[in-house]
Steps between C-alpha positions, in 0.01 A plus 500: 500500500667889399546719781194612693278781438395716786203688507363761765147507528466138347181401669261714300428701229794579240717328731353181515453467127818612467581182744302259289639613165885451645404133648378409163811638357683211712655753734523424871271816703475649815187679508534798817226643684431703796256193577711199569200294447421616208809520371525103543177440340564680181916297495277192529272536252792567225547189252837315533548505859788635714391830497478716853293736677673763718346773711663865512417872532732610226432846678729402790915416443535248698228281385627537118849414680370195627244404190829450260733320789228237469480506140860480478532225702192292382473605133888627415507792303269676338422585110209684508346783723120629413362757773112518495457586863328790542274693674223835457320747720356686276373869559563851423804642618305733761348220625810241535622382829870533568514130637342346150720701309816359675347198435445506126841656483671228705346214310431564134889671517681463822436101452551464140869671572542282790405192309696592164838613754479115650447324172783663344747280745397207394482651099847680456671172490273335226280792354095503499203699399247724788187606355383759717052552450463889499164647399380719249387770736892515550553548128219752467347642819165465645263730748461353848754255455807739547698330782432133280605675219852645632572120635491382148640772347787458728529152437548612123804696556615270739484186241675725217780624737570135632499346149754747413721393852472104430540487126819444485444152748243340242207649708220632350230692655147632338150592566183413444216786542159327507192703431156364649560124582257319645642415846395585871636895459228580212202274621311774667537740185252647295552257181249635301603884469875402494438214204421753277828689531707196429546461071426074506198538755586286761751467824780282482582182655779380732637242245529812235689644722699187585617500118638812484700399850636198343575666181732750679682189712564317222622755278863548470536836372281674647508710834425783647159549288186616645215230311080635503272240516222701518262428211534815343402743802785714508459626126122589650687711814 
């Protein structure tokens, strides 16, 4: 089996059919999750066995630390990096609470640079790919999701900068910027209204999104790209 894929947020959503599509690409995976349980669920349900479920808060240092000490030493080192944990408290600006905006900050961006800084140990030596899942509202801005939006932007110039830093090692790192995808983050959306706005009428699914994620990993020259998967919406914004 090639060297495992590790994926952050793995129990749901993008993540997890980023998980499934990986597994049926014969590659070993540990699916992460704040939720242990979970986390173990989803690493079981992956076809061809031997995959694991870890629990972190990618948010906090020393549980990333930990997280890839026990990859290391179960799973050896790693190939591939996605990062689909993420979280939103959406509201206005006026109306934002210091202690969710740390909280956004520290997990869609904070984590993804904790995650990507321990990965790269166990990468300079052998190379890799991180896919990094941004958001379109980080490409293009969107009203009441300004805090969200600065996360992901962030995350943008952080995954250009770092491709630029690890080149040279056979690393490559990219994003993905999903538009409206139907996971837990969009379910209590207005479809209707928002539908209309998006060129081939519909929201996305996980597994699209899982494509475009295993395009990047796979392909050899490319990194530090920024990939929409968005339907069309942003040439509607």
């Amino acid at each position: 089996m090639s060297r495992p894929g590790v994926v952050f947020g793995g129990s749901r959503g993008i993540g997890r059919a980023v998980s499934q599509l990986l597994a049926q690409r014969g590659h070993r995976v540990v699916v992460v999750s704040r939720n242990k349980e979970a986390a173990q669920a989803a690493a079981e349900s992956l076809p061809g066995g031997e995959h694991l479920g870890l629990s972190c808060d990618v948010s906090k240092e020393e549980e990333v630390q930990r997280t890839f000490e026990v990859i290391g030493k179960t799973c050896g080192t790693v190939g591939y990096l996605v990062n689909a944990a993420g979280i939103n408290r959406d509201a206005l600006l006026l109306r934002s609470k210091s202690e969710d905006m740390v909280s956004v900050l520290h997990t869609n961006l904070l984590g993804s640079m904790l995650t990507c800084r321990a990965a790269l140990r166990s990468m300079l030596s052998h190379g890799g790919a991180i896919v990094n899942i941004g958001s379109l509202v980080g490409v293009k801005g969107n009203a009441g999701q300004c805090v969200y939006s600065a996360s992901k932007a962030g995350l943008e110039g952080f995954t250009r900068s770092l491709a630029k830093e690890v080149a040279a090692r056979n690393i490559r790192v990219n994003l993905v910027a999903p538009g409206f995808i139907q996971t837990d983050m969009t379910a209590g959306l207005e479809k209707e209204e928002l539908v209309k706005r998006i060129p081939l009428g519909r929201f996305g699914e996980p597994t699209e999104v899982s494509q475009a994620v295993l395009f990047l990993l796979e392909s050899p020259y490319i990194t530090g790209q920024i990939l929409i998967v968005d339907g069309g919406l942003q040439l509607a914004m």
